[in-house]
C-alpha positions in Angstrom: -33.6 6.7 -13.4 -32.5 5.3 -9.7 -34.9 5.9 -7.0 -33.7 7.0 -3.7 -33.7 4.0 -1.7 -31.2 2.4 -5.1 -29.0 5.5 -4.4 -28.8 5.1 -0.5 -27.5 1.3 -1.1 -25.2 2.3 -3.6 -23.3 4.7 -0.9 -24.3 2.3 2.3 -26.6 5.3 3.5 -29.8 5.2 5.6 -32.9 7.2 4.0 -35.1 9.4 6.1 -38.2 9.7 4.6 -39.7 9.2 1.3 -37.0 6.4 -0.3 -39.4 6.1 -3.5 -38.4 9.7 -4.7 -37.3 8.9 -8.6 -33.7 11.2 -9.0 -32.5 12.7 -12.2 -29.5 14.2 -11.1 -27.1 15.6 -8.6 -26.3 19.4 -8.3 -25.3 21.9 -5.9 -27.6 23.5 -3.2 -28.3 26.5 -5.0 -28.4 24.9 -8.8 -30.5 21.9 -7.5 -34.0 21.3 -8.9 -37.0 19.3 -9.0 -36.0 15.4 -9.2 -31.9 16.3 -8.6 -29.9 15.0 -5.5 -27.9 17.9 -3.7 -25.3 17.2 -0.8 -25.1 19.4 2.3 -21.8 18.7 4.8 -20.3 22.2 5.6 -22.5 23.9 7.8 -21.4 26.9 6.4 -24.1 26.4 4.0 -26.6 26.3 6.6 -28.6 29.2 4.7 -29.1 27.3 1.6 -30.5 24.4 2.9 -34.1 26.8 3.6 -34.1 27.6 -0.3 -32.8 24.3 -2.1 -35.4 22.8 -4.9 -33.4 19.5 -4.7 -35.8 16.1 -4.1 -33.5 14.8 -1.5 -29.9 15.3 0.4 -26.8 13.7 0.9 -26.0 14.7 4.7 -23.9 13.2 7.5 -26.9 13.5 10.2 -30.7 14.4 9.9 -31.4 18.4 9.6 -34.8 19.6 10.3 -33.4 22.7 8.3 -34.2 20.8 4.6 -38.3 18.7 4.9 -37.7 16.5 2.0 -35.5 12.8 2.4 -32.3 12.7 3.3 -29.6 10.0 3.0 -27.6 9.8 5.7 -24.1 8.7 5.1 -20.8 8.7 7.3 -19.3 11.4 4.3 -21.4 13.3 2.4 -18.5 14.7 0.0 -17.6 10.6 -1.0 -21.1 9.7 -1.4 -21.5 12.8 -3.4 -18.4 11.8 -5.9 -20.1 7.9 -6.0 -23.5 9.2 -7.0 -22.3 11.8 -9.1 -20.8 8.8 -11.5 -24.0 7.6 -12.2 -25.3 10.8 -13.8 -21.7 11.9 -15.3 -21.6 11.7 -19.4 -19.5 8.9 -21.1 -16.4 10.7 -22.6 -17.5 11.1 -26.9 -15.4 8.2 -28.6 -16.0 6.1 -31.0 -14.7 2.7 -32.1 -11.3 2.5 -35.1 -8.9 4.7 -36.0 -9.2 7.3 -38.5 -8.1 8.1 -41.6 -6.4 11.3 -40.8 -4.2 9.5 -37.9 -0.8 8.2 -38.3 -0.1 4.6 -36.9 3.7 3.6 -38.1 3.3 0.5 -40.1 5.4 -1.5 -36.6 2.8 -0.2 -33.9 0.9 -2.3 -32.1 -3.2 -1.7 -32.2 -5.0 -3.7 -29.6 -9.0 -4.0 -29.9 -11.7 -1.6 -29.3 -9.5 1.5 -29.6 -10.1 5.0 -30.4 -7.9 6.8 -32.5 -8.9 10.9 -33.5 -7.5 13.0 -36.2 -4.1 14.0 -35.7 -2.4 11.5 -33.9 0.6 10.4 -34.1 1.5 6.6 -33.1 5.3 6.3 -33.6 7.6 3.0 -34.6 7.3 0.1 -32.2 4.4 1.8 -30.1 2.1 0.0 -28.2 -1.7 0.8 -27.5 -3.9 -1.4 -25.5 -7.5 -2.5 -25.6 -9.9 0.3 -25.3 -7.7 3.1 -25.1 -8.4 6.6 -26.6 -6.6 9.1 -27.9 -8.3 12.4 -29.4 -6.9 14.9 -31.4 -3.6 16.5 -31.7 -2.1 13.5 -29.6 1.7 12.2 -29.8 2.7 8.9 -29.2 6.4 8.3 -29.4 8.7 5.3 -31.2 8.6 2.6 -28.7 6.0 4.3 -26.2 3.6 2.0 -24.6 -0.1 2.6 -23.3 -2.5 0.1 -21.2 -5.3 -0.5 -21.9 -8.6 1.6 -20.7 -6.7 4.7 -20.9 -7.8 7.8 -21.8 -5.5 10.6 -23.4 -6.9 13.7 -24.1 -6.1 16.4 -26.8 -2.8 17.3 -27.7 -1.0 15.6 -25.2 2.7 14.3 -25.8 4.0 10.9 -24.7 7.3 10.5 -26.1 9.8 8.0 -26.8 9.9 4.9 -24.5 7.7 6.1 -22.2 5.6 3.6 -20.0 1.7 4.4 -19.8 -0.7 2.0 -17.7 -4.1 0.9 -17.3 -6.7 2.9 -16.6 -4.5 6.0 -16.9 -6.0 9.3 -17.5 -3.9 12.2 -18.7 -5.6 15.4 -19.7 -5.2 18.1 -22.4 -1.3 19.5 -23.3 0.4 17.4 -20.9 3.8 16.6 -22.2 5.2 12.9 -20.5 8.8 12.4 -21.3 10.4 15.6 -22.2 13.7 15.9 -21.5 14.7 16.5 -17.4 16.6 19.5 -16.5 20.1 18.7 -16.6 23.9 20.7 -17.6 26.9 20.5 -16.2 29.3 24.3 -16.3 32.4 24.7 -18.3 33.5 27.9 -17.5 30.8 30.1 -18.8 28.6 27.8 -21.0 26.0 25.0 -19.7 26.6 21.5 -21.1 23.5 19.3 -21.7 23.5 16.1 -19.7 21.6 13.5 -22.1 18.6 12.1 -20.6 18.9 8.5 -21.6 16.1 7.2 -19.0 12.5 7.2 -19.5 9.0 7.4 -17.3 6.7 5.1 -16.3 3.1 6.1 -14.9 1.4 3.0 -13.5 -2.3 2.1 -13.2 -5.2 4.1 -11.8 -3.1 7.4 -12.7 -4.6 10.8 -13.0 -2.7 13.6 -14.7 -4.0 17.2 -14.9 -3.9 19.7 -17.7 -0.5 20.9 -18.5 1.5 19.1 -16.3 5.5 17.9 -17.3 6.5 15.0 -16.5 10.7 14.6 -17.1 12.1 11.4 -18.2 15.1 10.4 -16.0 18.7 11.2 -16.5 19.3 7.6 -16.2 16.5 5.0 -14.3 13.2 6.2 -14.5 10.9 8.5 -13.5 8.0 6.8 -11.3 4.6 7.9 -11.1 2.8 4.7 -8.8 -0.4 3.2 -8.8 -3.5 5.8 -7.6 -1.6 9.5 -7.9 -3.6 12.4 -8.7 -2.3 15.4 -10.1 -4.1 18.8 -10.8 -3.2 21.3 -13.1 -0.1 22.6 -14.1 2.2 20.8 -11.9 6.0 19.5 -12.8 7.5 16.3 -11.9 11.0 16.7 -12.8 13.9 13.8 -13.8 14.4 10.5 -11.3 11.4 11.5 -9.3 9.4 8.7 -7.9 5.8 9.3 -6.3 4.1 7.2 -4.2 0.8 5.2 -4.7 -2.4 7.5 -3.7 -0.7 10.9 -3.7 -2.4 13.6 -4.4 -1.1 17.0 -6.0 -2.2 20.2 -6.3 -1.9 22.8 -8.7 1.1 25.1 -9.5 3.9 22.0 -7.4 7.3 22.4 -8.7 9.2 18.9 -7.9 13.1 19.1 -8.2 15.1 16.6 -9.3 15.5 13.1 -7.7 13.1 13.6 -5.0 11.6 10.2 -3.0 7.9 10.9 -2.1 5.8 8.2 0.3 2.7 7.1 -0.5 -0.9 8.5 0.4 0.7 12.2 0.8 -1.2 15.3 0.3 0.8 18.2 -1.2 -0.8 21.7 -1.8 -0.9 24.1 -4.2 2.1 26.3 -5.5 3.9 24.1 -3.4 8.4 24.0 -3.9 10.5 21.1 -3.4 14.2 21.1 -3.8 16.1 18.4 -5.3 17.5 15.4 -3.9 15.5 14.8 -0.3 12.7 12.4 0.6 9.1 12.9 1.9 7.8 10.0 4.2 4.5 8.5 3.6 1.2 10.7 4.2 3.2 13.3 5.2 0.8 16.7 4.6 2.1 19.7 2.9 0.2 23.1 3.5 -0.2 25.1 0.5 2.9 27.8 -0.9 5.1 25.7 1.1 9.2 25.6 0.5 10.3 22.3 1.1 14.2 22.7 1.6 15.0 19.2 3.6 13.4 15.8 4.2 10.4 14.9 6.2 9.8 12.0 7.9 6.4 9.9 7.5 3.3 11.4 9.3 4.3 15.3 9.6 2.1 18.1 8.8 4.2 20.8 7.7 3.3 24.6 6.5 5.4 27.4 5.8 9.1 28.5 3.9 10.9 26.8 5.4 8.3 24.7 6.2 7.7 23.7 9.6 5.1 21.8 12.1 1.4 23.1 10.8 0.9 24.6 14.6 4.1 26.4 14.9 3.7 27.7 11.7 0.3 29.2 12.6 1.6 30.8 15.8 4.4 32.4 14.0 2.1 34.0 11.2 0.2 35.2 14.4 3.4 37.0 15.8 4.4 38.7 12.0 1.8 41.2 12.4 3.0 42.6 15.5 6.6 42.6 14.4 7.2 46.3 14.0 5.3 47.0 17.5 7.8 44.4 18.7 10.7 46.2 17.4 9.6 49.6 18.2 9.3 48.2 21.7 12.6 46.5 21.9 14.3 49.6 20.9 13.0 51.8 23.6 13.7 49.1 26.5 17.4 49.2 25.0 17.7 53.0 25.3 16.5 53.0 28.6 18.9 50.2 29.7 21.6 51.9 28.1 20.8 55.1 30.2 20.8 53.0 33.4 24.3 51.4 32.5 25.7 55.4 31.9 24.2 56.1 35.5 
């Protein structure tokens, strides 16, 4: 186990006090015990820094609220994720591919892979070194994974599909399915075939139950870095720049362009066909209905600048005084027009 002072290097922090402490662990404020590292940079949490069992702190200056060492560190919340790596368990694998899996006879194995129960490696697929895939997984004809990739169970990669390195995709995720495309004829929708295909690149994260579409024709992009939570869709001919992140419950139309490095919140709407600049910031149950250049903050349906949008919430309340007022000043003009 890392003493303190091995911790403090790992996150370029400075300890005050006892840098010898041996830790165990890392936990919150409140769960924290005897040999654990806690974190403390909201001071809404003030209160819990007098009760905390935790041997030492993650904070961005010295409190006198907390007597044990502290680590001081420029971000608490980065130094937290860092350090919490060290204690996080290995994901369970182990090494071949088992007997209840089916690997089409044409597949491509590389070395040191992990194949569970239940999956399903179609013709012509490729999977790299050190990949895993647990249970229940799909891999369609001609798919192809990189290597140190983790799939988890009962996720769907179908055909042609372009996985990279390093890419992890949690459970019931469905990559490739087809994008959401008909044309009318009179009073019946015609399928558009979606002949294209979707390629995630390296350093990918992909939440539970998101859908990704393949494209109509091209590809579907997901670049280098993006993080997606839970339950978002990506649909056809959508391309997402490196380092994005995504939050839960995001609905992406058709053929959108999205910069790099943007934040976009949760339950978040964006119609087809427009472009988002790069780190352009989206405020939660926003409706995206036209482009945005690079840099904006942006909140509301419409959405609009972040600080007119909270000046207009303000004013929403007091709509109905506002009216009520409104229509007495125009009976009383009325009267002094009749006079």
């Amino acid at each position: 186990m890392p003493a303190l002072k091995e911790i403090a290097d790992l996150v370029g922090g400075e300890v005050v006090g006892d840098d010898q402490v041996t830790i165990t662990g890392i936990n919150s404020l409140e769960e924290a015990s005897q040999g654990e590292i806690s974190f403390f940079g909201d001071p809404r949490y003030q209160e819990n820094l007098k009760e905390t069992k935790a041997s030492a702190l993650l904070v961005r200056a010295f409190t006198e609220l907390y007597a044990g060492p502290q680590v001081v560190v420029p971000n608490p919340a980065l130094a937290y994720a860092r350090v919490a790596r060290l204690f996080a368990p290995p994901p369970s694998r182990f090494t071949g591919i088992s007997e209840k899996a089916f690997i089409h006879k044409s597949a491509s194995i590389g070395q040191d892979v992990c194949i569970h129960p239940s999956v399903h490696v179609g013709e012509e697929a490729v999977i790299g070194d050190r990949t895993t895939l647990y249970p229940g997984v799909f891999v369609g004809d001609r798919a192809r994974i990189g290597w140190g990739t983790l799939i988890h169970a009962n996720v769907s990669i179908l055909h042609d599909c372009i996985i990279g390195n390093e890419v992890i995709i949690h459970a019931g995720s469905v990559i490739g399915s087809d994008g959401f495309g008909f044309v009318r004829d009179g009073h019946i929708n015609v399928k558009i075939p979606q002949i294209g295909y979707v390629q995630i690149d390296d350093q990918v994260e992909i939440g539970a139950n998101n859908t990704v579409d393949r494209a109509a024709l091209g590809k579907t992009w997901i670049k280098r870095g993006v993080k997606t939570d839970n339950l978002v869709h990506v649909a056809h001919n959508v391309v997402i720049g490196e380092d994005t992140l995504i939050v839960a419950l995001t609905g992406i139309s058709g053929s959108v362009n999205i910069g790099r490095e943007v934040v976009i919140g949760g339950q978040v709407g964006i119609v087809d066909h427009i472009s988002i600049g790069d780190r352009v910031m989206i405020g939660s149950q926003s409706g995206v209905a036209k482009s945005i250049s690079s840099g904006q903050v942006v909140t509301g349906t419409p959405t609009m600048p972040h600080r007119l949008w909270l000046r207009t919430t303000r004013v929403i309340p007091r709509l109905p005084e506002m009216y009520d007022r409104l229509r007495r000043l125009e009976k009383k003009v009325e009267k002094l027009e009749k006079s």
